[in-house]
C-alpha atoms as an extended CHARMM CRD file, in Angstrom:
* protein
*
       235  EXT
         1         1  UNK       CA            -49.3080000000        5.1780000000      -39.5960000000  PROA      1               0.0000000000
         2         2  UNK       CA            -47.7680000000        1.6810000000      -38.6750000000  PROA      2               0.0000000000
         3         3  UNK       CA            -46.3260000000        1.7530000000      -35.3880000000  PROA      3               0.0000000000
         4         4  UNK       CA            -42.6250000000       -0.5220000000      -34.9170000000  PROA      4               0.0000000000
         5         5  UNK       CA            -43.1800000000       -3.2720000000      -33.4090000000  PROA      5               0.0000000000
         6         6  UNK       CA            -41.6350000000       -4.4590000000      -29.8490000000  PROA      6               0.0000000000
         7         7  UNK       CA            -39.4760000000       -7.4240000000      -30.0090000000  PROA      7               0.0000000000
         8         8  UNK       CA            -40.5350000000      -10.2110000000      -27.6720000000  PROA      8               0.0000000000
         9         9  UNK       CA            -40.3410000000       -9.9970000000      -23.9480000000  PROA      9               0.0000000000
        10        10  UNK       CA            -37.0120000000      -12.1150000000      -22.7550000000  PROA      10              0.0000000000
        11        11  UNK       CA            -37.0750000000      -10.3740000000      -18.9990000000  PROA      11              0.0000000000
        12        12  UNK       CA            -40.6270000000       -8.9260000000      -17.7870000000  PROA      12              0.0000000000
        13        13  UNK       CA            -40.8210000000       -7.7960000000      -14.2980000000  PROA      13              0.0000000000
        14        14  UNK       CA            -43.5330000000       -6.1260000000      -12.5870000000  PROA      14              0.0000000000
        15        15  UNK       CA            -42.9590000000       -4.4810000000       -8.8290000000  PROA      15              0.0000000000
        16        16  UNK       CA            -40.4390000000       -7.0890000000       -8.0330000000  PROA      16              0.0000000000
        17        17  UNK       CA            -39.2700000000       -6.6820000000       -4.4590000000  PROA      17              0.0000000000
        18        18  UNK       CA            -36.6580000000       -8.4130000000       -2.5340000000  PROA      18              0.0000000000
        19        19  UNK       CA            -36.4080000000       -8.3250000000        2.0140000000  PROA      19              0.0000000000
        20        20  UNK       CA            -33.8590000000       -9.9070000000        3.8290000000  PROA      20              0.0000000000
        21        21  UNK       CA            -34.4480000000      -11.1570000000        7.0200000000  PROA      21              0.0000000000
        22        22  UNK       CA            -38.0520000000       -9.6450000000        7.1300000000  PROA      22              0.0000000000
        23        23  UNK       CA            -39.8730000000       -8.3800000000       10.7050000000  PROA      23              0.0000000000
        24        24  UNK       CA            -36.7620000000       -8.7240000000       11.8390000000  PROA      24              0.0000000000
        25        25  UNK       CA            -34.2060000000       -6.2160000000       13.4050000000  PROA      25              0.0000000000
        26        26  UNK       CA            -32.0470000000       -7.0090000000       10.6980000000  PROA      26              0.0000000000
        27        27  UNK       CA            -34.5610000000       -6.5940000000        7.8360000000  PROA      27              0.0000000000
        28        28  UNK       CA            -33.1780000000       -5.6490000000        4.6420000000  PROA      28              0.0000000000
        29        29  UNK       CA            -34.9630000000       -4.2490000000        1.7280000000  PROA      29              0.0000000000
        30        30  UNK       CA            -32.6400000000       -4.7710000000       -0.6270000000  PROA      30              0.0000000000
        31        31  UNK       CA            -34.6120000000       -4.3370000000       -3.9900000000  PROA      31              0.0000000000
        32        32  UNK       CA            -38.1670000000       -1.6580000000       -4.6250000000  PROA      32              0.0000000000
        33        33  UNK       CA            -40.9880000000       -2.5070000000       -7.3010000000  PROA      33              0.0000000000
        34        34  UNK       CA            -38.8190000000       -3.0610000000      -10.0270000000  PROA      34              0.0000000000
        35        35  UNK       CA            -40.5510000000       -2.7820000000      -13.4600000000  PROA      35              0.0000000000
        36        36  UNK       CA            -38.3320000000       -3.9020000000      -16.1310000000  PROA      36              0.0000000000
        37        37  UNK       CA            -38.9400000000       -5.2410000000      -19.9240000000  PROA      37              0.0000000000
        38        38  UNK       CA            -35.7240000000       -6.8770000000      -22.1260000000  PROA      38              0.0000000000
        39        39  UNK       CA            -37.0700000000       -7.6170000000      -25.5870000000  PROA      39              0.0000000000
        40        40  UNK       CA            -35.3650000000      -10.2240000000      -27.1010000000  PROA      40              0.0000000000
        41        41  UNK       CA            -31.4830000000       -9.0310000000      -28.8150000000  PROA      41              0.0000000000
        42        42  UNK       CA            -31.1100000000       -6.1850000000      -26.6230000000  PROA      42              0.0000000000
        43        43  UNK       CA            -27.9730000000       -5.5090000000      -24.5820000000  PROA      43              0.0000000000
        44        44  UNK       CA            -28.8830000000       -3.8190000000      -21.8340000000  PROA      44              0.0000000000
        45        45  UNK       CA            -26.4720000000       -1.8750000000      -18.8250000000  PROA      45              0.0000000000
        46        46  UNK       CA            -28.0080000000       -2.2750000000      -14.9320000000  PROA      46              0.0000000000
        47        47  UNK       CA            -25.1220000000       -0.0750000000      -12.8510000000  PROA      47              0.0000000000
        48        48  UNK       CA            -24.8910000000        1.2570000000       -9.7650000000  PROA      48              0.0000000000
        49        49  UNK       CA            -22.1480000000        1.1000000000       -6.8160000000  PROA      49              0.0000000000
        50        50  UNK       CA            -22.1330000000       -2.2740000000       -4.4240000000  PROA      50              0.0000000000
        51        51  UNK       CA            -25.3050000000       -2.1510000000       -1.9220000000  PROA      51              0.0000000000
        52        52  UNK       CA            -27.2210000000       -0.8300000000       -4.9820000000  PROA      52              0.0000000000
        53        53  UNK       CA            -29.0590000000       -3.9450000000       -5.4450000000  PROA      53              0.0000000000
        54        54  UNK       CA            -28.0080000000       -4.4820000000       -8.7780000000  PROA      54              0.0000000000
        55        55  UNK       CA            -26.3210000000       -7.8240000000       -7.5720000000  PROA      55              0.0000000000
        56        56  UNK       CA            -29.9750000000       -8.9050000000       -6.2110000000  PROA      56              0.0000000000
        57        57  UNK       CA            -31.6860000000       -8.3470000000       -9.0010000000  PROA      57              0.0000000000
        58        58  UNK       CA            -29.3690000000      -10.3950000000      -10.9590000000  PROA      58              0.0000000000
        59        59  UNK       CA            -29.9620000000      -13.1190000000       -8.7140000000  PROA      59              0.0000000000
        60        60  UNK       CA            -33.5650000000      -12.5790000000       -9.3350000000  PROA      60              0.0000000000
        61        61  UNK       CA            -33.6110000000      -12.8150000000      -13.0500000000  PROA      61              0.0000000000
        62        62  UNK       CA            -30.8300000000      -15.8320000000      -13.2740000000  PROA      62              0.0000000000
        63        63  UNK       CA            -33.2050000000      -17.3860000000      -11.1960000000  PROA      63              0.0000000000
        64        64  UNK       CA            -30.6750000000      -17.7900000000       -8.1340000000  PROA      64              0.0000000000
        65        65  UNK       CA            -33.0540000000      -16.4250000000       -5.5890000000  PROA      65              0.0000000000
        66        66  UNK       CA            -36.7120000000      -16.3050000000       -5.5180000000  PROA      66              0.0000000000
        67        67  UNK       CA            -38.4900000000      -12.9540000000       -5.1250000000  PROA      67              0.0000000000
        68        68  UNK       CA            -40.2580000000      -11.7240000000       -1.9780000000  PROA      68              0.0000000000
        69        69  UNK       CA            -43.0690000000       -9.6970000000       -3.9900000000  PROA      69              0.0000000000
        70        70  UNK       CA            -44.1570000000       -9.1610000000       -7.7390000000  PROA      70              0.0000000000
        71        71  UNK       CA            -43.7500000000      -10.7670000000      -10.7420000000  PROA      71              0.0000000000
        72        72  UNK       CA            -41.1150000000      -12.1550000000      -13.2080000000  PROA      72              0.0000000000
        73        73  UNK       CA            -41.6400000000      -13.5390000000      -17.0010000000  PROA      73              0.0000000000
        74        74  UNK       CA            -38.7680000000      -15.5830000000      -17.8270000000  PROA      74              0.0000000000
        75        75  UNK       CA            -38.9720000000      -15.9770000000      -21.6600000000  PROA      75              0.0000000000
        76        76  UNK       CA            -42.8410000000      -16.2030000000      -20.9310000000  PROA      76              0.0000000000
        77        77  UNK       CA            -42.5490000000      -18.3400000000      -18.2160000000  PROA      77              0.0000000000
        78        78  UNK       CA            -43.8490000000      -16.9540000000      -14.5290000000  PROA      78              0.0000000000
        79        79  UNK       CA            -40.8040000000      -18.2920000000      -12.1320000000  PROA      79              0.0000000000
        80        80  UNK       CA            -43.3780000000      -17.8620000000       -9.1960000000  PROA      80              0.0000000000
        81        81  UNK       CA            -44.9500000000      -20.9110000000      -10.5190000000  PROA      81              0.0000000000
        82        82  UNK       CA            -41.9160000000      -23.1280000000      -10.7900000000  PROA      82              0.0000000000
        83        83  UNK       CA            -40.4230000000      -25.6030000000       -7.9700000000  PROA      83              0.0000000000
        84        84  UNK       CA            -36.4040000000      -25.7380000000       -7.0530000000  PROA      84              0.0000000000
        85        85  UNK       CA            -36.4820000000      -28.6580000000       -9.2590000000  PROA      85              0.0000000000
        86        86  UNK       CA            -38.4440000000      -26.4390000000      -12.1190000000  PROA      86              0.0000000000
        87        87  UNK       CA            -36.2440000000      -23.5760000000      -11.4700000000  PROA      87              0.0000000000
        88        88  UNK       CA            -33.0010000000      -24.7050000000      -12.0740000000  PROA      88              0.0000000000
        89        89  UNK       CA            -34.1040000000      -26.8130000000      -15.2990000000  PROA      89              0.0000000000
        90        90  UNK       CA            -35.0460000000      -23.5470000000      -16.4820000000  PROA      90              0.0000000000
        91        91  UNK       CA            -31.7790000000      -21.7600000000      -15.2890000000  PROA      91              0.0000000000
        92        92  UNK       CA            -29.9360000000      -23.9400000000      -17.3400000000  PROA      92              0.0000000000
        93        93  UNK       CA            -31.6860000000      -24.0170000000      -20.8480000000  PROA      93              0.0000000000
        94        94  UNK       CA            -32.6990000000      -20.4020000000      -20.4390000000  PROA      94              0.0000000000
        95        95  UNK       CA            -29.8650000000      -18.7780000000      -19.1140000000  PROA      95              0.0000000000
        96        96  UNK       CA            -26.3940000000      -18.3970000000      -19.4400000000  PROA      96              0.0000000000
        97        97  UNK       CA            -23.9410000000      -16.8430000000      -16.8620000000  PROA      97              0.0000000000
        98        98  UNK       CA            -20.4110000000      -15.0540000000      -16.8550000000  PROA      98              0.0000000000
        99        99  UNK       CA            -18.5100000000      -13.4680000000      -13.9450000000  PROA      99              0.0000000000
       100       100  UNK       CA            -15.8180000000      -11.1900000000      -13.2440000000  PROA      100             0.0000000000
       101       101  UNK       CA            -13.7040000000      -14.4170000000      -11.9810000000  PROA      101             0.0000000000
       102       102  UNK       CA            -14.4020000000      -16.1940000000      -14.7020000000  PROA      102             0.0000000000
       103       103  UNK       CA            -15.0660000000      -19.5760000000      -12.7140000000  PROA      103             0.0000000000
       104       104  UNK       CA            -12.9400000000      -21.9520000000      -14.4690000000  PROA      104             0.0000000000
       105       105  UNK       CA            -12.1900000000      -25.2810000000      -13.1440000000  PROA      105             0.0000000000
       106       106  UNK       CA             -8.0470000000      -25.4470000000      -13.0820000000  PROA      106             0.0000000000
       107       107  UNK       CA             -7.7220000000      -28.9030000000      -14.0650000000  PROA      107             0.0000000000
       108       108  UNK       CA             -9.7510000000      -28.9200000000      -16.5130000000  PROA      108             0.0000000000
       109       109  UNK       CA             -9.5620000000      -28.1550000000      -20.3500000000  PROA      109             0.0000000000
       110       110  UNK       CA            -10.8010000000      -25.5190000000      -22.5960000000  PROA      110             0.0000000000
       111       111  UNK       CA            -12.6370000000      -28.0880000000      -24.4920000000  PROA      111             0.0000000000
       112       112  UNK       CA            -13.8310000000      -29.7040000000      -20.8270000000  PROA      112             0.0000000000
       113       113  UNK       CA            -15.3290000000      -26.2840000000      -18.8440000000  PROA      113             0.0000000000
       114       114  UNK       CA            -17.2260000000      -25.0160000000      -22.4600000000  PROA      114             0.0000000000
       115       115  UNK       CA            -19.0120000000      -28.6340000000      -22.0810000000  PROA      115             0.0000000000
       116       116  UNK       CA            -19.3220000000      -28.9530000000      -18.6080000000  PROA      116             0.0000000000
       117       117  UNK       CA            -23.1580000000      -27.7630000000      -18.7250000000  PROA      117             0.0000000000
       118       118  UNK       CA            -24.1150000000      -30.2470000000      -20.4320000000  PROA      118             0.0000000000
       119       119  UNK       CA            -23.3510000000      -32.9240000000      -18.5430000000  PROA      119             0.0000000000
       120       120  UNK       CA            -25.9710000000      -32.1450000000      -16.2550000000  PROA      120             0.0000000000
       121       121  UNK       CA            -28.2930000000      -31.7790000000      -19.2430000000  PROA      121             0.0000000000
       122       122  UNK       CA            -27.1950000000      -35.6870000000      -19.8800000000  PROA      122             0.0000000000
       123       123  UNK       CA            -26.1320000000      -34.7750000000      -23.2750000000  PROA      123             0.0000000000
       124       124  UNK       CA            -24.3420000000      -37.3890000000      -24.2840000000  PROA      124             0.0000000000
       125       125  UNK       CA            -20.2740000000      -37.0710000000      -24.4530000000  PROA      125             0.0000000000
       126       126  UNK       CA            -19.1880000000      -37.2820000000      -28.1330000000  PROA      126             0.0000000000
       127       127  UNK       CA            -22.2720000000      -34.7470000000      -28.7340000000  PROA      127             0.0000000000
       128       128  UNK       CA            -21.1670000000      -32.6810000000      -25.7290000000  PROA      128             0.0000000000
       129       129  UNK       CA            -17.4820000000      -32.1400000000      -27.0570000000  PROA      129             0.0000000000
       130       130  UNK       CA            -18.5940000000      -31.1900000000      -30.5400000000  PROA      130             0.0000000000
       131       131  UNK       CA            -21.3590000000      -28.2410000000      -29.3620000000  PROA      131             0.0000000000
       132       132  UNK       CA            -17.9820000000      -27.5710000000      -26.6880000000  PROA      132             0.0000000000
       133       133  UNK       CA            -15.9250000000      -27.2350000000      -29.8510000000  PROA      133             0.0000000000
       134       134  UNK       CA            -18.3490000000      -25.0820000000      -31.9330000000  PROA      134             0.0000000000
       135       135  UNK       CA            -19.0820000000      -22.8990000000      -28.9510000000  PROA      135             0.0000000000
       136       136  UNK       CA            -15.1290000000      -22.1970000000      -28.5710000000  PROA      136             0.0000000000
       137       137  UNK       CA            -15.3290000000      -21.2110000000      -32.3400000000  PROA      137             0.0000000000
       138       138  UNK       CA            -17.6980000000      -19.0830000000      -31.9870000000  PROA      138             0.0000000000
       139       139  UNK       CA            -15.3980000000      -17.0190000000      -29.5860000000  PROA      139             0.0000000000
       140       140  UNK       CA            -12.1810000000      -17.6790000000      -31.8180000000  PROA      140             0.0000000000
       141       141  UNK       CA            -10.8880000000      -19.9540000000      -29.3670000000  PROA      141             0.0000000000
       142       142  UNK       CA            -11.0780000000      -23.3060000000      -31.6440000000  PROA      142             0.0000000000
       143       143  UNK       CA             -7.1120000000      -23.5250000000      -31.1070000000  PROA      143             0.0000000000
       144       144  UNK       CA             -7.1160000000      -23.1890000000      -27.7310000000  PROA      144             0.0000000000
       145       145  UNK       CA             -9.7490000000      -26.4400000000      -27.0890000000  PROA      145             0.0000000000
       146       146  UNK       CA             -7.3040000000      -28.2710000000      -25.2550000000  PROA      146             0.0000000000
       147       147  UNK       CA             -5.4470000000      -25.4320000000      -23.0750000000  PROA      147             0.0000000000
       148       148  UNK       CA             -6.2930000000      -25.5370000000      -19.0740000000  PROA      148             0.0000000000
       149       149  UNK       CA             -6.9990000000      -21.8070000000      -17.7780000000  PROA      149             0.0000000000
       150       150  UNK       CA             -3.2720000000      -21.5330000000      -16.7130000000  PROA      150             0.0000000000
       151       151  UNK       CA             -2.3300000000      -21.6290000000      -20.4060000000  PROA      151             0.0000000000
       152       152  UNK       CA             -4.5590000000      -18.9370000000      -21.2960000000  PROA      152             0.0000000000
       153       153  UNK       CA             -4.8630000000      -15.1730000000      -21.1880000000  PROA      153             0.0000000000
       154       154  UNK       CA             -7.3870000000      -13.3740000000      -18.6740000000  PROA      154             0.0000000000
       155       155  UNK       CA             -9.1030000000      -12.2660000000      -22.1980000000  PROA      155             0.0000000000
       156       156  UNK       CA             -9.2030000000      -16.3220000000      -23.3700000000  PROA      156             0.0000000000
       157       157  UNK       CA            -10.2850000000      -17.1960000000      -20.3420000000  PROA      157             0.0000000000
       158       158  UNK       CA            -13.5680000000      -14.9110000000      -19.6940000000  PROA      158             0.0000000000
       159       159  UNK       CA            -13.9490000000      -15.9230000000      -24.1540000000  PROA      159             0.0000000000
       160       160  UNK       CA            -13.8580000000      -19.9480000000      -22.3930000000  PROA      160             0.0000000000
       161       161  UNK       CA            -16.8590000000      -18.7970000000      -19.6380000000  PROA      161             0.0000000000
       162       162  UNK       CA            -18.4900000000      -16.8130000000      -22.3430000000  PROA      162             0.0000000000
       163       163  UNK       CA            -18.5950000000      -19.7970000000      -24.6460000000  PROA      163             0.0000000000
       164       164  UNK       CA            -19.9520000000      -22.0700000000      -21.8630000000  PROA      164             0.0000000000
       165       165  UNK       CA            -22.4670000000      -19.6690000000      -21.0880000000  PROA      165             0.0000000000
       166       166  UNK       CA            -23.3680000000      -20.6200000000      -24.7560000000  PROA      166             0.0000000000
       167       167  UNK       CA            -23.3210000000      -24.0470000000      -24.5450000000  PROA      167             0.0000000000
       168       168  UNK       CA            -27.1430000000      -24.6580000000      -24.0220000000  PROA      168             0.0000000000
       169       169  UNK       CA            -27.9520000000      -21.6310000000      -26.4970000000  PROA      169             0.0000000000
       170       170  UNK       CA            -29.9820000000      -19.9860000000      -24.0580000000  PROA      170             0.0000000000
       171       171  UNK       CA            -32.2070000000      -16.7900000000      -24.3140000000  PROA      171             0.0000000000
       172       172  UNK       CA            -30.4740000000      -14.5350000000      -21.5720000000  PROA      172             0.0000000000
       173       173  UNK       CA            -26.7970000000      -14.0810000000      -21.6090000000  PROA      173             0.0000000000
       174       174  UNK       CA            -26.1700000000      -12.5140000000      -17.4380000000  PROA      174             0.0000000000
       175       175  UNK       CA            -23.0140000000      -11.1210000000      -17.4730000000  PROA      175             0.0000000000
       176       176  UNK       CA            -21.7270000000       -9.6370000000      -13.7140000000  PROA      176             0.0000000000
       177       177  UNK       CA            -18.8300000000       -7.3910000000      -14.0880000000  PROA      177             0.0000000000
       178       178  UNK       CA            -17.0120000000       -9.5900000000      -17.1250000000  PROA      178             0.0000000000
       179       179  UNK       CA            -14.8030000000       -6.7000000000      -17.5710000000  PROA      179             0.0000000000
       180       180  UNK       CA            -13.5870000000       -6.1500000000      -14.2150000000  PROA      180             0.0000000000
       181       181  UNK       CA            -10.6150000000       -8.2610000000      -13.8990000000  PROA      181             0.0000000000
       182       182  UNK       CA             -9.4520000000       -7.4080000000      -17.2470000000  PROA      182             0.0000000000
       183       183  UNK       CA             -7.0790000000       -4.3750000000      -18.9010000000  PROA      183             0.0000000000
       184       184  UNK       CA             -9.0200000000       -1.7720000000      -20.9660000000  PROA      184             0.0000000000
       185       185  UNK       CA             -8.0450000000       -2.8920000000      -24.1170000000  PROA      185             0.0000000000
       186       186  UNK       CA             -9.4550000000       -6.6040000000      -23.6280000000  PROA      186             0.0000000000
       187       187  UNK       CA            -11.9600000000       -5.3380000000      -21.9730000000  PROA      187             0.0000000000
       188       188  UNK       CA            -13.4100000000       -3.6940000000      -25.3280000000  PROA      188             0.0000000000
       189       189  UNK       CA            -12.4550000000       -6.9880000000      -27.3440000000  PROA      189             0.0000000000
       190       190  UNK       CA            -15.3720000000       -8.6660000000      -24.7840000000  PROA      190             0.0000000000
       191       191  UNK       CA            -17.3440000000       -5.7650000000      -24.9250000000  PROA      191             0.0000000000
       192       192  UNK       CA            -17.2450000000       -5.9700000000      -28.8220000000  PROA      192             0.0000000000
       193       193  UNK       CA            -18.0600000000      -10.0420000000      -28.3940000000  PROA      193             0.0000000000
       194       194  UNK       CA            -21.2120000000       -9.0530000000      -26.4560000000  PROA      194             0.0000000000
       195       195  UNK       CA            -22.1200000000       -7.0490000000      -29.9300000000  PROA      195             0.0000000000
       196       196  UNK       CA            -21.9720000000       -9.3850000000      -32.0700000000  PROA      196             0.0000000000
       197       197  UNK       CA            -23.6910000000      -12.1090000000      -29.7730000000  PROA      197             0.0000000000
       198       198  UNK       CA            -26.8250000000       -9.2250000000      -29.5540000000  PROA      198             0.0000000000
       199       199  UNK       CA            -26.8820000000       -9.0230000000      -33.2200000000  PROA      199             0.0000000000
       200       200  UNK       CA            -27.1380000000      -12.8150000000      -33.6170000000  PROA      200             0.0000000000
       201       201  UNK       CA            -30.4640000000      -11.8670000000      -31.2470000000  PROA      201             0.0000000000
       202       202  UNK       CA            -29.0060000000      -13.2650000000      -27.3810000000  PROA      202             0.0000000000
       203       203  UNK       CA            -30.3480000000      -10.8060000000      -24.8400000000  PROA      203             0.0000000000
       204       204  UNK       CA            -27.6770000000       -9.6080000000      -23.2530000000  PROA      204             0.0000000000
       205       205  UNK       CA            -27.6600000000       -8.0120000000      -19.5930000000  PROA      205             0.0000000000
       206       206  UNK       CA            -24.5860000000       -6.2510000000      -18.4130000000  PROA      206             0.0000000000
       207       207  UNK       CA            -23.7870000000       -6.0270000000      -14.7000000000  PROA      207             0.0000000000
       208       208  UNK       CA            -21.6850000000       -3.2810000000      -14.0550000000  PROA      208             0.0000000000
       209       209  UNK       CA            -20.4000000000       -0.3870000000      -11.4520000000  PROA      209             0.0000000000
       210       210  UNK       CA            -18.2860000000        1.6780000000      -14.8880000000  PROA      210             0.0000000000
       211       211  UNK       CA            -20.3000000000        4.1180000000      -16.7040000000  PROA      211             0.0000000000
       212       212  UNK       CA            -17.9090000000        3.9490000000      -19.2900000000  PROA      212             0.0000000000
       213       213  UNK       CA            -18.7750000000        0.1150000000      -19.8490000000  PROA      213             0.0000000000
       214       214  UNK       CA            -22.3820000000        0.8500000000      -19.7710000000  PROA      214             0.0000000000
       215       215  UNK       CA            -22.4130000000        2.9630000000      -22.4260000000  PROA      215             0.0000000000
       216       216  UNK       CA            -21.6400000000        0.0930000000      -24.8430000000  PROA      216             0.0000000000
       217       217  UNK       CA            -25.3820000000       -1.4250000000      -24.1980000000  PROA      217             0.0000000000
       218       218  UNK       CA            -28.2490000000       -0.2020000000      -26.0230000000  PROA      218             0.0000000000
       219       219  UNK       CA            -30.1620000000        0.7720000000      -22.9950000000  PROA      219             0.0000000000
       220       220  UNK       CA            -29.0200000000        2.2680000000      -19.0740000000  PROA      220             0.0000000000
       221       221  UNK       CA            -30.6760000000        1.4960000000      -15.8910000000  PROA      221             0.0000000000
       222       222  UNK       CA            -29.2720000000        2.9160000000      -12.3370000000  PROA      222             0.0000000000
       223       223  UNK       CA            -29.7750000000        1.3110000000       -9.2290000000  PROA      223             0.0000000000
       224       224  UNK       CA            -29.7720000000        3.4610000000       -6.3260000000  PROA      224             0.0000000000
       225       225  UNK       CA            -30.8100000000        2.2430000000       -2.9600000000  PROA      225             0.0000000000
       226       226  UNK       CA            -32.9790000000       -1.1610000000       -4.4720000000  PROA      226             0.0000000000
       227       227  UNK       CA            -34.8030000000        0.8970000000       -6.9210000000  PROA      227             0.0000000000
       228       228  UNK       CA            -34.0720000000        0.7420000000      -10.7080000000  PROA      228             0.0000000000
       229       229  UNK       CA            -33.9860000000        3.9270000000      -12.8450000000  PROA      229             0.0000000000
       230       230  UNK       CA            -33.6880000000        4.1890000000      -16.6100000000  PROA      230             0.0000000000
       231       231  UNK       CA            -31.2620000000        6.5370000000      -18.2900000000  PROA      231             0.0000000000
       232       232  UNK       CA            -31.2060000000        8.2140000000      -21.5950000000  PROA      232             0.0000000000
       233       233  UNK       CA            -30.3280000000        5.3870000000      -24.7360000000  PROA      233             0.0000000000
       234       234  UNK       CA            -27.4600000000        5.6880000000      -26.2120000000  PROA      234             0.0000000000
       235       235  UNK       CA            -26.6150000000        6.7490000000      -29.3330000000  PROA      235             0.0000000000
């Protein structure tokens, strides 16, 4: 009998631990031997209520923050082995980022935040506003290229930060709450984006404190008190 095959590792941790402030009074153990394997195209749910951890060990797999114990695979690559420098080159082609604020810069356009990235990536301009204007596509925002975020709608803008999380197609798509500041009904039209982005095979993990947003990934984990536990996948 042929077994099914496991799609690549994209996230591989192995008893990652986090302390604040260690052998101090104010020590904080803020994340427990986390094991945890994302094959590449899976949209996966971490949830849990704030002082979880969940927020830490986001910052531990965008490479934000640097862990205090274990191990962490990066699309194969061991971030323990990686300088500042090394770190953030790899934060940028590797992994893209969207937040519940959506992080827009005001004065700028559409067109200008999507291909912002790149710019530190010194790709040059005429190429950076053409992958800008294919990444807006992508989201169904090519009409809305030169809009600032005052023009748009909180659903068009989080589709903007979505799209320049794009920009540098990377292999991790961290999204922290992306739903949060949005109604229910937009909500599931960004939800529904996140589908189709982990059928065109971007790993996709979901930061979230809503059970009923969780249940739209493929896979459940919990964090309670710094330690992550899976649930049952979903249907």
């Amino acid at each position: 009998m042929i077994g099914t095959e496991q799609p690549a590792a994209v996230i591989e941790t192995s008893q990652l631990g986090k302390v604040y402030s260690p052998g101090s009074a104010a020590e904080v153990v803020a994340l427990r031997d986390v094991d945890l394997r994302v094959g590449r195209g899976e949209f996966v749910a971490i949830m849990g209520p704030s002082g979880s951890g969940k927020s830490t060990l986001m910052n531990l797999i965008g490479c934000l923050d640097t862990p205090s114990s274990g191990r962490y695979l990066c699309d194969g690559v061991d971030v323990a082995t990686l300088d500042a420098e090394q770190r953030a080159d790899l934060r940028l082609r590797k992994i893209g980022f969207v937040f519940q604020g959506f992080n827009l810069l005001p004065r700028m356009s559409a067109l200008e935040n999507v291909a912002m990235p790149l710019g530190y990536a010194n790709t040059p301009r005429l190429e950076r506003l053409q992958r800008a204007r294919d990444a807006l596509e992508s989201v169904n925002l090519g009409e809305r290229a030169n809009h600032r975020p005052s023009e748009l709608s909180g659903g068009q803008q989080q589709r903007v930060a979505i799209a320049r999380a794009l920009i540098n197609h990377p292999a991790i798509l961290l999204a922290d709450e992306p739903t949060g500041a949005l109604d229910s009904k937009t909500g599931m039209e960004i939800l529904a984006l996140f589908d189709r982005l982990r059928d065109a095979g971007l790993t996709v993990v979901l930061i979230t404190h809503a059970a009923d947003v969780a249940t739209h990934a493929d896979r459940t984990f919990e964090m309670r008190d710094g330690e992550l536990h899976p649930q049952a996948a979903h249907a």
